[in-house]
PyMOL Python script that loads the backbone (N, CA, C, O; Angstrom):
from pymol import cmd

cmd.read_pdbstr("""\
ATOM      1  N   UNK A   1       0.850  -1.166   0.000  1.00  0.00           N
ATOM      2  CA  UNK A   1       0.000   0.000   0.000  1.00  0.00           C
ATOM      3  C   UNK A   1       0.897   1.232   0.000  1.00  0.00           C
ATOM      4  O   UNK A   1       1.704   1.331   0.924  1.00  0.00           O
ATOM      5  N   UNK A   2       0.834   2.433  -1.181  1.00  0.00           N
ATOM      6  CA  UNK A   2       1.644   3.478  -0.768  1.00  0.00           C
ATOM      7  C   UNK A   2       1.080   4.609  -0.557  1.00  0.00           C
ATOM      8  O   UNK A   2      -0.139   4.750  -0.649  1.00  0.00           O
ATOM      9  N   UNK A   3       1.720   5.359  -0.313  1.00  0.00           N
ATOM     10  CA  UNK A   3       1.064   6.603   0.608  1.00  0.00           C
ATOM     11  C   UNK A   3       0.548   7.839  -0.530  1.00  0.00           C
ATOM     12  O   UNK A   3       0.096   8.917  -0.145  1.00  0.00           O
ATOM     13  N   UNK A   4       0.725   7.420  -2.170  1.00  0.00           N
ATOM     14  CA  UNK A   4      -0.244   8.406  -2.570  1.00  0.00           C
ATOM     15  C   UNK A   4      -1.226   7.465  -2.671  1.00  0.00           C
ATOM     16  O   UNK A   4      -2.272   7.941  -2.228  1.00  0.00           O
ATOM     17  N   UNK A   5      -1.437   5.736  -3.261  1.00  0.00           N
ATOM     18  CA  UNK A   5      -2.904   5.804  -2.778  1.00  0.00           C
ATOM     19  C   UNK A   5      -4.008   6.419  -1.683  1.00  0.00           C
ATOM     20  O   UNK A   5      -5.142   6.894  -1.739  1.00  0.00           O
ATOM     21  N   UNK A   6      -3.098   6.155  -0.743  1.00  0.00           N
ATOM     22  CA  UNK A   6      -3.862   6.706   0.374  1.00  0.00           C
ATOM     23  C   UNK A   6      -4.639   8.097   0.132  1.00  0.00           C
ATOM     24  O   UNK A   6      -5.866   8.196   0.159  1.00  0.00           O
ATOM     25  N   UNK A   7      -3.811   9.078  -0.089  1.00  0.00           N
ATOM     26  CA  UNK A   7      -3.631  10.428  -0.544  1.00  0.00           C
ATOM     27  C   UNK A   7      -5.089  10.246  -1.202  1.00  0.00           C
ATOM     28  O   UNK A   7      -6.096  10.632  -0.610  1.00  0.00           O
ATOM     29  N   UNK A   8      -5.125   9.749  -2.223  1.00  0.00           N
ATOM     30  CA  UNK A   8      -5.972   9.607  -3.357  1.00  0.00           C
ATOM     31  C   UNK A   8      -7.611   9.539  -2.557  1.00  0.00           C
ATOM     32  O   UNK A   8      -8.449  10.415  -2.343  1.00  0.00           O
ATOM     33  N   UNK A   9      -7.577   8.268  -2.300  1.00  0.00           N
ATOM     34  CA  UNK A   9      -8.554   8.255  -1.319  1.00  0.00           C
ATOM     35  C   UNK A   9      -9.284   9.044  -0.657  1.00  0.00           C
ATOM     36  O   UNK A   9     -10.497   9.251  -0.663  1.00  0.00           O
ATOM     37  N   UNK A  10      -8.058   9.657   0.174  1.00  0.00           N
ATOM     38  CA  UNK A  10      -8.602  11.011   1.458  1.00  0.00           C
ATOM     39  C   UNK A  10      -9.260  11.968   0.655  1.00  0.00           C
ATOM     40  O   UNK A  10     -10.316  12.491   1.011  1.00  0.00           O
ATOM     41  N   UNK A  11      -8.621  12.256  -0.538  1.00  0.00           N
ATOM     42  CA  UNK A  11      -8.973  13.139  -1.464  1.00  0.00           C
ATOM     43  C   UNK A  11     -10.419  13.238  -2.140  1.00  0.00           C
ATOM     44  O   UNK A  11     -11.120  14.216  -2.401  1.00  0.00           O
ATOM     45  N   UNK A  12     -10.580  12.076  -2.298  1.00  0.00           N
ATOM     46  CA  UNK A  12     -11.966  11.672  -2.811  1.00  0.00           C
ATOM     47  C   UNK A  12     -13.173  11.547  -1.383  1.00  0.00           C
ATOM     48  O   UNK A  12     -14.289  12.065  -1.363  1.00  0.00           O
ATOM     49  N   UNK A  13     -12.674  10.886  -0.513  1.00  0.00           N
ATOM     50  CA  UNK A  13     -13.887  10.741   0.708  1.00  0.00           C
ATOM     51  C   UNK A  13     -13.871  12.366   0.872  1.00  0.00           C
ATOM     52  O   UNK A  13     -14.968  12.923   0.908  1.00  0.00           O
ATOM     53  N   UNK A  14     -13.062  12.905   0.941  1.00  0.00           N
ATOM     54  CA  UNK A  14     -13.443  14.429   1.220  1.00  0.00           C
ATOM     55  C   UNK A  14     -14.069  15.345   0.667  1.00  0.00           C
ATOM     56  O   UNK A  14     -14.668  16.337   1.084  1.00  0.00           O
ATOM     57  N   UNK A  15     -13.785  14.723  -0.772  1.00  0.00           N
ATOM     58  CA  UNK A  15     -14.776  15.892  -1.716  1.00  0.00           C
ATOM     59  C   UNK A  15     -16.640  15.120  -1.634  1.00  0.00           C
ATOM     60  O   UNK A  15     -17.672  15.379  -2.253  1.00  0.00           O
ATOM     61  N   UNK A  16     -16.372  14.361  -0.804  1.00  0.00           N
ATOM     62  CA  UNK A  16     -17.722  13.746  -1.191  1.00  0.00           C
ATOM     63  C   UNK A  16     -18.806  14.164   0.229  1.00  0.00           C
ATOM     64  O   UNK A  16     -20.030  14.215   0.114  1.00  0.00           O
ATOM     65  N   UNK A  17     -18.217  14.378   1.262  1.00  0.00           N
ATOM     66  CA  UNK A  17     -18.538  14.834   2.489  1.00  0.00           C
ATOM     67  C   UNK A  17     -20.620  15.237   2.082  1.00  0.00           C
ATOM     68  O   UNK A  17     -21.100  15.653   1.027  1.00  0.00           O
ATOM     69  N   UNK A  18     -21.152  14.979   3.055  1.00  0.00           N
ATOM     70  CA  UNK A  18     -22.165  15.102   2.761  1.00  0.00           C
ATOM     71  C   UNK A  18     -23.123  14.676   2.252  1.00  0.00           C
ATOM     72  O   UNK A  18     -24.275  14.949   2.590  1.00  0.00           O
ATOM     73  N   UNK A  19     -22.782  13.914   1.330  1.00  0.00           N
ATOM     74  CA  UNK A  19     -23.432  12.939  -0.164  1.00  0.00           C
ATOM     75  C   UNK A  19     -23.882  11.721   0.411  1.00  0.00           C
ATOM     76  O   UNK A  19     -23.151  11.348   1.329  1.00  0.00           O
ATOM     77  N   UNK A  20     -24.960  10.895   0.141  1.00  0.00           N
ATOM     78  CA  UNK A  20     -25.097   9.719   0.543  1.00  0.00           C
ATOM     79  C   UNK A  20     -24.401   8.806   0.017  1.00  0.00           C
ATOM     80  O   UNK A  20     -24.000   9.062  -1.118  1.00  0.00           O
ATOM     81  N   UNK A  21     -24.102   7.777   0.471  1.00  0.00           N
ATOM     82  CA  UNK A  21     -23.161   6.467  -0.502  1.00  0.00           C
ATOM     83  C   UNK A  21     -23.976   5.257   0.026  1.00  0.00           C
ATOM     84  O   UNK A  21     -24.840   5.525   0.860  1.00  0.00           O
ATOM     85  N   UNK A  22     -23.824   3.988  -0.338  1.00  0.00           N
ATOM     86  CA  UNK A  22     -24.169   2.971   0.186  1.00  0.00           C
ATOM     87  C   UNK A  22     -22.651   1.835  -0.005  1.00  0.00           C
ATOM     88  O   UNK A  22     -21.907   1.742  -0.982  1.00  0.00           O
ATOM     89  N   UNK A  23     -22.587   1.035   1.420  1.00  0.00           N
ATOM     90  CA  UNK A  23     -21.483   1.000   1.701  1.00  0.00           C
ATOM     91  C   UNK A  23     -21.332  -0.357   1.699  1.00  0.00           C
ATOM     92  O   UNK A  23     -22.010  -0.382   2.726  1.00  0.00           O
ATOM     93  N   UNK A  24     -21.077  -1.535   1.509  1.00  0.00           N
ATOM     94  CA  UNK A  24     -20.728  -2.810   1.506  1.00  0.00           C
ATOM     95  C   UNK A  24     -19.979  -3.530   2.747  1.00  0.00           C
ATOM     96  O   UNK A  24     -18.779  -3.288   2.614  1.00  0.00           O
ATOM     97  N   UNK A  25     -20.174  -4.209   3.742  1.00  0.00           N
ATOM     98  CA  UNK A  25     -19.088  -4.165   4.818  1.00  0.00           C
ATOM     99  C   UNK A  25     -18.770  -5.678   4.414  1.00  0.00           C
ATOM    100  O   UNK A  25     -19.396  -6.583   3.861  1.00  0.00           O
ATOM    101  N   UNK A  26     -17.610  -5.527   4.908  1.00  0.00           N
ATOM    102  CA  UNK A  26     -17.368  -7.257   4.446  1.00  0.00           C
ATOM    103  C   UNK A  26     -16.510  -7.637   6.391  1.00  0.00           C
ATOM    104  O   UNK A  26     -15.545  -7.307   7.081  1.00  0.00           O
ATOM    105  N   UNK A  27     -18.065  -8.750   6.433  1.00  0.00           N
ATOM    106  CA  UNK A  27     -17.721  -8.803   7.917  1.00  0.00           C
ATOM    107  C   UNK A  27     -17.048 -10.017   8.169  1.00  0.00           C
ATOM    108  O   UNK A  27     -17.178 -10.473   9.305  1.00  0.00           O
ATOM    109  N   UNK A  28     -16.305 -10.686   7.301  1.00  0.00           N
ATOM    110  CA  UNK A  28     -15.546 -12.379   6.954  1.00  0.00           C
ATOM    111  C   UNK A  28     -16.490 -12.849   7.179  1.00  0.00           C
ATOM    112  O   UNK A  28     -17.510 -12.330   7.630  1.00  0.00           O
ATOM    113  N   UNK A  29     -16.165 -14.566   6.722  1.00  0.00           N
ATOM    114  CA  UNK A  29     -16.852 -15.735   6.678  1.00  0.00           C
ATOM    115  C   UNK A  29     -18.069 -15.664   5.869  1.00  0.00           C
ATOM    116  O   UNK A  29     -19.151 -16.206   6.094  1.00  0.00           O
ATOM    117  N   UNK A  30     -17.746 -14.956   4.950  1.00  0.00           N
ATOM    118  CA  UNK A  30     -19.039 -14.688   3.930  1.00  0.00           C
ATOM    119  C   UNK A  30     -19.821 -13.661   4.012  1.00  0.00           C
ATOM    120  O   UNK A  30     -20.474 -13.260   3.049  1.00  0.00           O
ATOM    121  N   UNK A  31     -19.845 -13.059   5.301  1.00  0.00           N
ATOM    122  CA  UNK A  31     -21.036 -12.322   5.958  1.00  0.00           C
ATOM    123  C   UNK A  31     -20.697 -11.049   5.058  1.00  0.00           C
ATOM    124  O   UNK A  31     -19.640 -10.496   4.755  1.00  0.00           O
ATOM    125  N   UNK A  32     -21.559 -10.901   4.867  1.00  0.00           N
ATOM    126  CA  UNK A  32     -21.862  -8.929   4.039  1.00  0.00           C
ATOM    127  C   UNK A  32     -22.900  -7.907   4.768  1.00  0.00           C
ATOM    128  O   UNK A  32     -23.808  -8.577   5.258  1.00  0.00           O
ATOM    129  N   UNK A  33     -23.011  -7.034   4.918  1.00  0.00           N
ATOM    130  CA  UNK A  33     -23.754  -5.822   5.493  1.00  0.00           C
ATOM    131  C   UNK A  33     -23.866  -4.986   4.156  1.00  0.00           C
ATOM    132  O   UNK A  33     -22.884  -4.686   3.477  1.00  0.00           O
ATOM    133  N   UNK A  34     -25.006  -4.686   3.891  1.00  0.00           N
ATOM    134  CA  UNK A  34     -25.058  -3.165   3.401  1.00  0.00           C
ATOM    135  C   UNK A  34     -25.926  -2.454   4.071  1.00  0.00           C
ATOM    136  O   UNK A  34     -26.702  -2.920   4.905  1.00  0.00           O
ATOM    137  N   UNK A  35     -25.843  -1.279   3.740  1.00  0.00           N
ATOM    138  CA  UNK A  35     -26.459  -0.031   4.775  1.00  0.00           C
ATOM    139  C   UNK A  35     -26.072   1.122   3.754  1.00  0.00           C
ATOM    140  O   UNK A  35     -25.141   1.143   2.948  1.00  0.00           O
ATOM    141  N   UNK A  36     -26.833   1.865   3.956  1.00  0.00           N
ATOM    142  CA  UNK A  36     -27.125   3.574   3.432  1.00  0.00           C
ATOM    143  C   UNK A  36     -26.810   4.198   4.708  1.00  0.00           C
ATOM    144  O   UNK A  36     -27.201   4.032   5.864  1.00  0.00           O
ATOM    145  N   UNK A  37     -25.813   5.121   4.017  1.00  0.00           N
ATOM    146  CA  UNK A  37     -25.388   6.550   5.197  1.00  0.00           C
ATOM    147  C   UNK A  37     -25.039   7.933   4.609  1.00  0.00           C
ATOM    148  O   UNK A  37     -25.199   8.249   3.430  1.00  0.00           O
ATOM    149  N   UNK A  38     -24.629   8.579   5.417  1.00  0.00           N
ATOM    150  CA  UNK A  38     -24.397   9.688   4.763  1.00  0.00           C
ATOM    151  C   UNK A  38     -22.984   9.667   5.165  1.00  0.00           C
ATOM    152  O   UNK A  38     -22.750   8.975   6.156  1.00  0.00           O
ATOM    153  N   UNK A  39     -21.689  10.450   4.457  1.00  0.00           N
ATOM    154  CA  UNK A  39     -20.765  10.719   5.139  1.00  0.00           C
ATOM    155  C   UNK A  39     -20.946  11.909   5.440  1.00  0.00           C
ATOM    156  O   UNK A  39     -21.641  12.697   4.797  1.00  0.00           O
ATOM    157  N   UNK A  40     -20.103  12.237   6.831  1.00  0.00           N
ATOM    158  CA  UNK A  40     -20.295  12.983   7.657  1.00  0.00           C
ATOM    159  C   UNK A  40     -18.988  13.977   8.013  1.00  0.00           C
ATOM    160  O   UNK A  40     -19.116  15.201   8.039  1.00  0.00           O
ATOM    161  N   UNK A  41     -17.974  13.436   8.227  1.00  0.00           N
ATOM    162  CA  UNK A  41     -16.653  14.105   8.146  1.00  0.00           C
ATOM    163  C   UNK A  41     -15.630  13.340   7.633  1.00  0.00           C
ATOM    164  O   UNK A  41     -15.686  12.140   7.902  1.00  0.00           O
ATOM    165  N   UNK A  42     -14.464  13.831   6.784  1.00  0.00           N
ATOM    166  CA  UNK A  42     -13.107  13.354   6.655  1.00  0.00           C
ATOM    167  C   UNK A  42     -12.042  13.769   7.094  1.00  0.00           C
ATOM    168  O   UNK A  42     -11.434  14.587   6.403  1.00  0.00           O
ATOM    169  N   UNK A  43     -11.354  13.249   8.649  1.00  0.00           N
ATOM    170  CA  UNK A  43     -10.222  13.748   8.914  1.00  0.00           C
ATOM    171  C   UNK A  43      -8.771  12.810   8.344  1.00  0.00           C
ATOM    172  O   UNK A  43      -8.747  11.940   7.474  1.00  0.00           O
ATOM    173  N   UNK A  44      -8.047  13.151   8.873  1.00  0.00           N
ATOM    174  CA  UNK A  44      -6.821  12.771   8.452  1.00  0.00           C
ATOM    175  C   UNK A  44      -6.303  11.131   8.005  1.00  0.00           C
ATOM    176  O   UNK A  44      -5.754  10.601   7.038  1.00  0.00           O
ATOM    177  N   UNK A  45      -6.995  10.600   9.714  1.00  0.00           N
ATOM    178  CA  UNK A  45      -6.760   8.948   9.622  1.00  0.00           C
ATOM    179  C   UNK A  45      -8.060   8.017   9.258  1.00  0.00           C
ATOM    180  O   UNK A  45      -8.091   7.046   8.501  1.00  0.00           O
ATOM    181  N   UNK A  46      -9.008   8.535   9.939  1.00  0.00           N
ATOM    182  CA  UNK A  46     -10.017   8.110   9.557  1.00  0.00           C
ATOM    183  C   UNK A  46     -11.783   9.140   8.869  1.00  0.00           C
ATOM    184  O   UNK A  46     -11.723  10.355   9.055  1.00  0.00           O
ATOM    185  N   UNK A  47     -12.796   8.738   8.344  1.00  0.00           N
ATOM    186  CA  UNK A  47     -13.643   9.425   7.645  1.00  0.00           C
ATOM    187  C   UNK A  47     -14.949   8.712   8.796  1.00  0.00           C
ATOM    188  O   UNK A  47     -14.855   7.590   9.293  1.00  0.00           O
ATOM    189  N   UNK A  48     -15.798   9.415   8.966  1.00  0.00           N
ATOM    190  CA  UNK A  48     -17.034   9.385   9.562  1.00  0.00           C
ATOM    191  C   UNK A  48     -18.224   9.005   8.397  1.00  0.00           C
ATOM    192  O   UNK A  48     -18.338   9.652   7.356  1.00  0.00           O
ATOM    193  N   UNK A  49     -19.002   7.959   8.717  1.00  0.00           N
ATOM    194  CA  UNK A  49     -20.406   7.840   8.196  1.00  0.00           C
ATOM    195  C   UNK A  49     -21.770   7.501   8.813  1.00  0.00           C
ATOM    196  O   UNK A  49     -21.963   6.354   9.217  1.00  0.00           O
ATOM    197  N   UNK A  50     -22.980   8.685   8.932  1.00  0.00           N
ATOM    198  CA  UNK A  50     -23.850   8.459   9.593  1.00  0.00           C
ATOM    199  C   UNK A  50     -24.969   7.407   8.716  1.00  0.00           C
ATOM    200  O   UNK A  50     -25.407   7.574   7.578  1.00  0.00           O
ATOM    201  N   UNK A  51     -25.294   6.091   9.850  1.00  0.00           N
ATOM    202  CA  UNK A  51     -26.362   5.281   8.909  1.00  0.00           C
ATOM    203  C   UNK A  51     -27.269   5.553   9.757  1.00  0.00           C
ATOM    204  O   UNK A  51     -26.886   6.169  10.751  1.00  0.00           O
ATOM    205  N   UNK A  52     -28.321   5.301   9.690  1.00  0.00           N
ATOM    206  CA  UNK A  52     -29.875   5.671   9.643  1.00  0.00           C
ATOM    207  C   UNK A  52     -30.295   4.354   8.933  1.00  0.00           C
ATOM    208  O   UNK A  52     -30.240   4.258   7.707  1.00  0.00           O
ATOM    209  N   UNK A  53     -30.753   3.253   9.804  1.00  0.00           N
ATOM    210  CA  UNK A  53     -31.773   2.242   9.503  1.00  0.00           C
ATOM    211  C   UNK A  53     -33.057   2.739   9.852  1.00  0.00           C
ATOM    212  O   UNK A  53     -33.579   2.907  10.954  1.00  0.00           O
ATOM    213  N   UNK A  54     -33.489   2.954   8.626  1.00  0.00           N
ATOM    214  CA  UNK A  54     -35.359   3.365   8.652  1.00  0.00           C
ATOM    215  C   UNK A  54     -36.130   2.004   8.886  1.00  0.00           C
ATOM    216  O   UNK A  54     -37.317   1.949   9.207  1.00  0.00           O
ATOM    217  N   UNK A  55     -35.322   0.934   8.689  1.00  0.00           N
ATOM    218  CA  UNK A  55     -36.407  -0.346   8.318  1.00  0.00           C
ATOM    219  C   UNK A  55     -36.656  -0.297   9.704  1.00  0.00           C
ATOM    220  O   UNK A  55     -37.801   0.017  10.028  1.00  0.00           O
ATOM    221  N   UNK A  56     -35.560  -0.619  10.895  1.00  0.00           N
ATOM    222  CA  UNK A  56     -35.709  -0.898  12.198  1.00  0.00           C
ATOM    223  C   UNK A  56     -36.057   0.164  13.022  1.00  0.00           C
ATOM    224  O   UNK A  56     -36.185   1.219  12.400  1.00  0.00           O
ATOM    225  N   UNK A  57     -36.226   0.223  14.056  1.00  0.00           N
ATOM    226  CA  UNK A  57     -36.506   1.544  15.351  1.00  0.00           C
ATOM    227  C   UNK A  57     -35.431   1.927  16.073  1.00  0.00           C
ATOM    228  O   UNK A  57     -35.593   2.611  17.084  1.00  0.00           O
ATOM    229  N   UNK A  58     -34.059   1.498  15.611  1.00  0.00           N
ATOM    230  CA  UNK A  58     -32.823   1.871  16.017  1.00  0.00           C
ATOM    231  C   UNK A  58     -32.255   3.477  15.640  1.00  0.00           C
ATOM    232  O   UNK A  58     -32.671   4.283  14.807  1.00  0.00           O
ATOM    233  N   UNK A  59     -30.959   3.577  16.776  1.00  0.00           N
ATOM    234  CA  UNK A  59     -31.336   5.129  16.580  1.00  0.00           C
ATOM    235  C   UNK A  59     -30.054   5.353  15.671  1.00  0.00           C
ATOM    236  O   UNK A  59     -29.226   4.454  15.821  1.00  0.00           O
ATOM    237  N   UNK A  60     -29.697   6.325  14.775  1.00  0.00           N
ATOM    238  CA  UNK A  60     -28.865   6.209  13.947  1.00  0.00           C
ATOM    239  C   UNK A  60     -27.164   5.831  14.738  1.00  0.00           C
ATOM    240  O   UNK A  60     -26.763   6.013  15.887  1.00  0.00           O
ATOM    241  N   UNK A  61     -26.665   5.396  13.825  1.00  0.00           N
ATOM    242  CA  UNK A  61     -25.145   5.086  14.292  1.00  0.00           C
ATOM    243  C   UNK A  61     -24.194   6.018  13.278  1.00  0.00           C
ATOM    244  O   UNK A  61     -24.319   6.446  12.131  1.00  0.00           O
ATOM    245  N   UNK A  62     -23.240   6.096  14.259  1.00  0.00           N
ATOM    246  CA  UNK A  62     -22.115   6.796  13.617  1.00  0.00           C
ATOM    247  C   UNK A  62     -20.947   6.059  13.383  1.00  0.00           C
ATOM    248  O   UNK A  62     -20.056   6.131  14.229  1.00  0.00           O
ATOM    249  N   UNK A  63     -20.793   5.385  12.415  1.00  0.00           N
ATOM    250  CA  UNK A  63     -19.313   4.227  12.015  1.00  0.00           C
ATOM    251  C   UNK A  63     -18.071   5.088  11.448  1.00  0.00           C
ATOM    252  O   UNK A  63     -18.122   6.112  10.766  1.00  0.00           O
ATOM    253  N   UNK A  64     -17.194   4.546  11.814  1.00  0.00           N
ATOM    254  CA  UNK A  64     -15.976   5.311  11.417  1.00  0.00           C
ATOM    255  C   UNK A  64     -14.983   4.466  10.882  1.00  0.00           C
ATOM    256  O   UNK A  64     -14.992   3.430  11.547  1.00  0.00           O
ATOM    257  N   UNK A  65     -14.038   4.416   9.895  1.00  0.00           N
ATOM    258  CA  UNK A  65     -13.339   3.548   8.440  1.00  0.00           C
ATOM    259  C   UNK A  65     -12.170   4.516   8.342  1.00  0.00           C
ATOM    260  O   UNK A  65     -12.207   5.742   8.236  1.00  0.00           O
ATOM    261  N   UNK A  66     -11.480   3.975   8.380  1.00  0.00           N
ATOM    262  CA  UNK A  66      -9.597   3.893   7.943  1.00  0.00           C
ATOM    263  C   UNK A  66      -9.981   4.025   6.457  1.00  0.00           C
ATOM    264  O   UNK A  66     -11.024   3.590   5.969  1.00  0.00           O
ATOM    265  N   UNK A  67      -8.909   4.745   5.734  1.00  0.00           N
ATOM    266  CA  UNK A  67      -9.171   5.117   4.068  1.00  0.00           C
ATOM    267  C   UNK A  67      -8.425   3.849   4.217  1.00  0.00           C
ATOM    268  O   UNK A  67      -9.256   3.052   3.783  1.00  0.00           O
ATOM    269  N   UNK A  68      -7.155   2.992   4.629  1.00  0.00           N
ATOM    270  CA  UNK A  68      -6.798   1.959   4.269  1.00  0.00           C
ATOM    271  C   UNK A  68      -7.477   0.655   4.424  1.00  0.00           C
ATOM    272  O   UNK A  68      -6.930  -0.439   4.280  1.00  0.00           O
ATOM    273  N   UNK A  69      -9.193   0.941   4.845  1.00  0.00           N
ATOM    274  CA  UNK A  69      -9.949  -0.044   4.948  1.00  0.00           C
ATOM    275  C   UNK A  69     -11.277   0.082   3.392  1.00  0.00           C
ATOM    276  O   UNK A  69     -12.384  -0.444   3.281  1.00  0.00           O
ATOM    277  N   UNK A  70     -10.446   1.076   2.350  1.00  0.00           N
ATOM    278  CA  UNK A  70     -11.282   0.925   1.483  1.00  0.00           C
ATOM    279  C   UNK A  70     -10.030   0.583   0.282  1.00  0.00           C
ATOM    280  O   UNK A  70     -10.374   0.130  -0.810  1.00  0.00           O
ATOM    281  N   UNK A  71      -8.966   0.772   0.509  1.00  0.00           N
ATOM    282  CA  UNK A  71      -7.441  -0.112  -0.037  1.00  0.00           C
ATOM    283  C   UNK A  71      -7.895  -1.856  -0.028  1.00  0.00           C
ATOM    284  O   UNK A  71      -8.263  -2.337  -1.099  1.00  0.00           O
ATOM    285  N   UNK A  72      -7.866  -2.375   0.698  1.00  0.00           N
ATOM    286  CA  UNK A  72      -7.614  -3.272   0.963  1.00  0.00           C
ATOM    287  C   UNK A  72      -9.523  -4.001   1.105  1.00  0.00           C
ATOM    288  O   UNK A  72      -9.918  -5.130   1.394  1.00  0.00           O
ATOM    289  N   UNK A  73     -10.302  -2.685   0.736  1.00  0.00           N
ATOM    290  CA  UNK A  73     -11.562  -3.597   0.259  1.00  0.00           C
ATOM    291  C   UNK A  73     -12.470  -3.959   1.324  1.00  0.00           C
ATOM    292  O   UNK A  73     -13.511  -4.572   1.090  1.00  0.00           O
ATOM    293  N   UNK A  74     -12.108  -3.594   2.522  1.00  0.00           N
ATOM    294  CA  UNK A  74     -13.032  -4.325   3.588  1.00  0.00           C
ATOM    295  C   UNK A  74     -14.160  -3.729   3.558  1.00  0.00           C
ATOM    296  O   UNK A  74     -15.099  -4.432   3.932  1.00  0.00           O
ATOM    297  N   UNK A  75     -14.577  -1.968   3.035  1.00  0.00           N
ATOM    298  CA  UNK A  75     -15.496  -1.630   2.712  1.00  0.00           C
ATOM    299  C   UNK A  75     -15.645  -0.998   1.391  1.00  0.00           C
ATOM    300  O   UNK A  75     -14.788  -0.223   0.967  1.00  0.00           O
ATOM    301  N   UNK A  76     -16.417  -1.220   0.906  1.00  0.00           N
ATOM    302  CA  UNK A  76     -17.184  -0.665  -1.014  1.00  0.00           C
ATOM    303  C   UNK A  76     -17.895   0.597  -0.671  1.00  0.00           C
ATOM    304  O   UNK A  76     -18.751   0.542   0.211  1.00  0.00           O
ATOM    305  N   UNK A  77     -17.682   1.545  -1.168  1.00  0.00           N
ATOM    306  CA  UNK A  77     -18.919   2.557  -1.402  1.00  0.00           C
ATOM    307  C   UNK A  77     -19.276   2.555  -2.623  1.00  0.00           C
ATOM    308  O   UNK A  77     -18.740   1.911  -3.526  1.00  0.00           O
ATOM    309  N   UNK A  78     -20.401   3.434  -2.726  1.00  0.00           N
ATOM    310  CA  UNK A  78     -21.255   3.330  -4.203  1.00  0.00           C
ATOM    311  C   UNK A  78     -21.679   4.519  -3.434  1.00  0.00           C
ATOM    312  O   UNK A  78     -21.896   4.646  -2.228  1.00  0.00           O
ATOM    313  N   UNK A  79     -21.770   5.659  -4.758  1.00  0.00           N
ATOM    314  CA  UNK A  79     -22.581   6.903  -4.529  1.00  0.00           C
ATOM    315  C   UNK A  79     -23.783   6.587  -4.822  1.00  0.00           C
ATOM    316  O   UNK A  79     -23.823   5.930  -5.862  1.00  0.00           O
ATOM    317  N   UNK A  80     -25.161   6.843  -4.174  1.00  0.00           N
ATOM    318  CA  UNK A  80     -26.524   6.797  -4.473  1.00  0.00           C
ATOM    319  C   UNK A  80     -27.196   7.868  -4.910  1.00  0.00           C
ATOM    320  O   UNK A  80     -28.398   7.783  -5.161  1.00  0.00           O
TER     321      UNK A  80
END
""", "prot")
cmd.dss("prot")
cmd.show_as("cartoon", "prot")
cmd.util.cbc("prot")
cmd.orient("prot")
């Protein structure tokens, strides 16, 4: 992994701040999550995303992702 991918990355989660995405989690052993959020902030090491499950009565969560956890694939975004 080198450090302008990274770069690249930060670059992009940042210009996107605000925007909804839908996000892929890859939780091993097959298991997958998707969820709709919004991102919320991009700092340095890691980027903020607020999800909001409408299906359930849960109250929104705030997850937070390493840009080197979208390197290495553990999470997908897709702009919606």
């Amino acid at each position: 992994m080198q450090q302008a991918d990274i770069h690249k990355v930060r670059a992009s989660v940042y210009q996107q701040c605000g925007r909804k995405v839908l996000i892929q989690l890859d939780r091993g052993r097959n298991k997958v999550d998707i969820q709709e959020g919004v991102i919320q902030n991009a700092y340095p090491s890691v980027f903020t995303i607020l999800v909001n499950d409408e299906q359930e009565e849960n109250p929104p969560q705030l997850l937070s992702f390493s840009y080197s956890d979208i390197i290495t694939r553990d999470i997908r975004m897709k702009l919606c």
